[in-house]
C-alpha positions in Angstrom: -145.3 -109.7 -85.1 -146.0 -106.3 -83.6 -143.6 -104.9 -80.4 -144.6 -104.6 -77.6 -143.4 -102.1 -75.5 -144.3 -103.2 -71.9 -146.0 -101.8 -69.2 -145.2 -98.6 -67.6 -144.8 -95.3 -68.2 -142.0 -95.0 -71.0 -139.1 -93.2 -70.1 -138.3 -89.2 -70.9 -135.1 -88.3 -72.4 -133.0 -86.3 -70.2 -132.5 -83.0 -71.8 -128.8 -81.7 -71.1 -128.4 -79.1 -68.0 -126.8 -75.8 -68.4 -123.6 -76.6 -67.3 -122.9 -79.3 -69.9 -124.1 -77.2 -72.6 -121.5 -74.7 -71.6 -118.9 -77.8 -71.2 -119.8 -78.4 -75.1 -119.7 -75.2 -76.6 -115.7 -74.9 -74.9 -115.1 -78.6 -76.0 -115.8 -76.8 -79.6 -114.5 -73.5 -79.0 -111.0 -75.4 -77.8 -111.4 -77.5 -81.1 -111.4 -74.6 -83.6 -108.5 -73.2 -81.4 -106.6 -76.6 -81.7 -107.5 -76.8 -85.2 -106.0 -73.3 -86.3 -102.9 -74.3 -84.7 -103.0 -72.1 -81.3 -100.6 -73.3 -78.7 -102.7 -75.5 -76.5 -101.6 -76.1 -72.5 -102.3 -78.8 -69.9 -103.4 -76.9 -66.8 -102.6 -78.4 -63.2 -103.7 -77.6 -60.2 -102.1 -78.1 -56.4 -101.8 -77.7 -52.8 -99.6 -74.9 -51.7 -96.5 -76.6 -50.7 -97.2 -79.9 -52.2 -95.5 -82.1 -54.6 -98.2 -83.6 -56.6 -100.2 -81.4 -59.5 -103.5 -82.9 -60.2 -104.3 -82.7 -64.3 -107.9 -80.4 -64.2 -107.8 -79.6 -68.0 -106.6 -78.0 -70.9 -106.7 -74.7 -72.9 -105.2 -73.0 -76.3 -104.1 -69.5 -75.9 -103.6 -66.9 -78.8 -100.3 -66.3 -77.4 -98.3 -68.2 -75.0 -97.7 -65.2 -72.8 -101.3 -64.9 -72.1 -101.3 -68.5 -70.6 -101.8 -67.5 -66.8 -104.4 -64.6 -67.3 -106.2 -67.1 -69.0 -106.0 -70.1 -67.0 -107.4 -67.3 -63.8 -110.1 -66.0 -66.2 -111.5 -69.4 -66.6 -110.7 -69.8 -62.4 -114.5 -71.2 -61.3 -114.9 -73.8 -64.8 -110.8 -75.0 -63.5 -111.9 -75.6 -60.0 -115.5 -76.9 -60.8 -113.8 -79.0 -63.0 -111.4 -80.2 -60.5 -113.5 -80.7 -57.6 -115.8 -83.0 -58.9 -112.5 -85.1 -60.5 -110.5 -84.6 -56.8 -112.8 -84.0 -54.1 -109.9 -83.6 -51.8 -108.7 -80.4 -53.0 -112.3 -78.9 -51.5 -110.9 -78.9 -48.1 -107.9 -77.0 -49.2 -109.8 -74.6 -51.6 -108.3 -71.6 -50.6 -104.8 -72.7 -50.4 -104.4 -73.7 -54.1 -102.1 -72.7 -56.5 -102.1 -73.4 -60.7 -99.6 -74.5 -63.2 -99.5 -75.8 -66.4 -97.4 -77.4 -69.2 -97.4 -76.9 -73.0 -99.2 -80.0 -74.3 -96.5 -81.0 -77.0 -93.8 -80.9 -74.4 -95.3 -83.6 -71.2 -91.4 -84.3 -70.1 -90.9 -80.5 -69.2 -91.2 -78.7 -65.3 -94.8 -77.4 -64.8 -94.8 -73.6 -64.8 -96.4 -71.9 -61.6 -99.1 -69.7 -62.9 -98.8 -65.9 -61.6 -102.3 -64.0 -60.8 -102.0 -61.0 -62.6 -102.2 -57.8 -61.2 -105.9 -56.2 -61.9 -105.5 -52.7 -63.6 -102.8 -53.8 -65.1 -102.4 -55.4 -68.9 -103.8 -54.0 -72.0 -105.6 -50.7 -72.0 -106.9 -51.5 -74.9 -108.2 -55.1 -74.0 -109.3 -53.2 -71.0 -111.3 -50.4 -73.4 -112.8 -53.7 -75.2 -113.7 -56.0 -72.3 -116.2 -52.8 -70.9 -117.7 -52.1 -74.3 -118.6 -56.1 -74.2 -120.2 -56.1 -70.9 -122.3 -53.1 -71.4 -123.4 -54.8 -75.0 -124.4 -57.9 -73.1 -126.0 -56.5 -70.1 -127.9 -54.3 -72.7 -129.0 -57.3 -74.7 -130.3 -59.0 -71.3 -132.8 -56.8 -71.1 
C-alpha cells in the first residue's frame, strides 16, 4: 500500500533564527566550561529594593573573582533572557540590580553583583580585548 501524503502544500522546516543559534553555541560553550571543572554560578536578577530574585540563568567563570564583570559583560543575553521568562521586570528595566549564587552551594545568601568601574581591571586583558576587536572588525570586511 503506498502513503499518501494528503493534499496541500507540505510543510517547510523551520530553520533556527539567529538568536537561538547563539543560545546553542553558549549552551556548549557553558558545557565544556562545566566539563573542565570551572566554577559555575546561578545568576539572579531583581528590583531595587525588593525581596524576591528571579533565577535568569547560569554561567562558569575562570575565576570566581571575575563573577560580576562577567555576569555585566553578558548584561543584554541576562536581560533578554529574563524578560521573555518575567515580563514584569520590563517596566522596571532600569531599576534592576544582579546577584548570583555559586551553583553547588543553593542554601547560601545571594551576592549583589558590583558594576565594575570601566578603565579599571587588567591592562593586559585591556591590551588583548582591542587587538580582538580590531581582528574582527578587520575580518568583517
Amino acid at each position: 500500500m503506498a502513503s499518501s501524503t494528503g493534499f496541500g502544500k507540505s510543510k517547510q522546516t523551520k530553520q533556527p533564527s539567529k538568536a537561538a543559534d547563539k543560545r546553542v553555541a553558549a549552551s556548549k560553550q557553558y558545557d565544556k566550561m562545566k566539563s573542565d571543572g570551572l566554577p559555575e554560578f546561578n545568576i539572579f536578577i531583581r528590583i531595587k529594593d525588593k525581596k524576591n530574585w528571579f533565577p535568569v540563568g547560569s554561567l562558569a567563570v575562570n575565576r570566581s573573582n571575575q563573577i560580576s564583570r562577567a555576569i555585566f559583560e553578558k548584561e543584554a543575553e541576562l536581560l533578554q533572557g529574563a524578560f521573555r521568562l518575567f515580563p514584569v521586570l520590563r517596566k522596571s528595566q532600569n531599576n534592576l540590580e544582579y546577584g548570583y549564587r555559586l551553583k553547588e552551594f543553593s542554601d547560601e545568601p545571594i551576592q549583589l553583583a558590583v558594576r565594575p568601574e570601566p578603565g579599571k581591571g587588567n591592562p593586559l586583558q585591556g591590551a588583548i580585548a582591542q587587538v580582538q576587536n580590531a581582528v574582527s572588525s578587520l575580518l568583517k570586511k
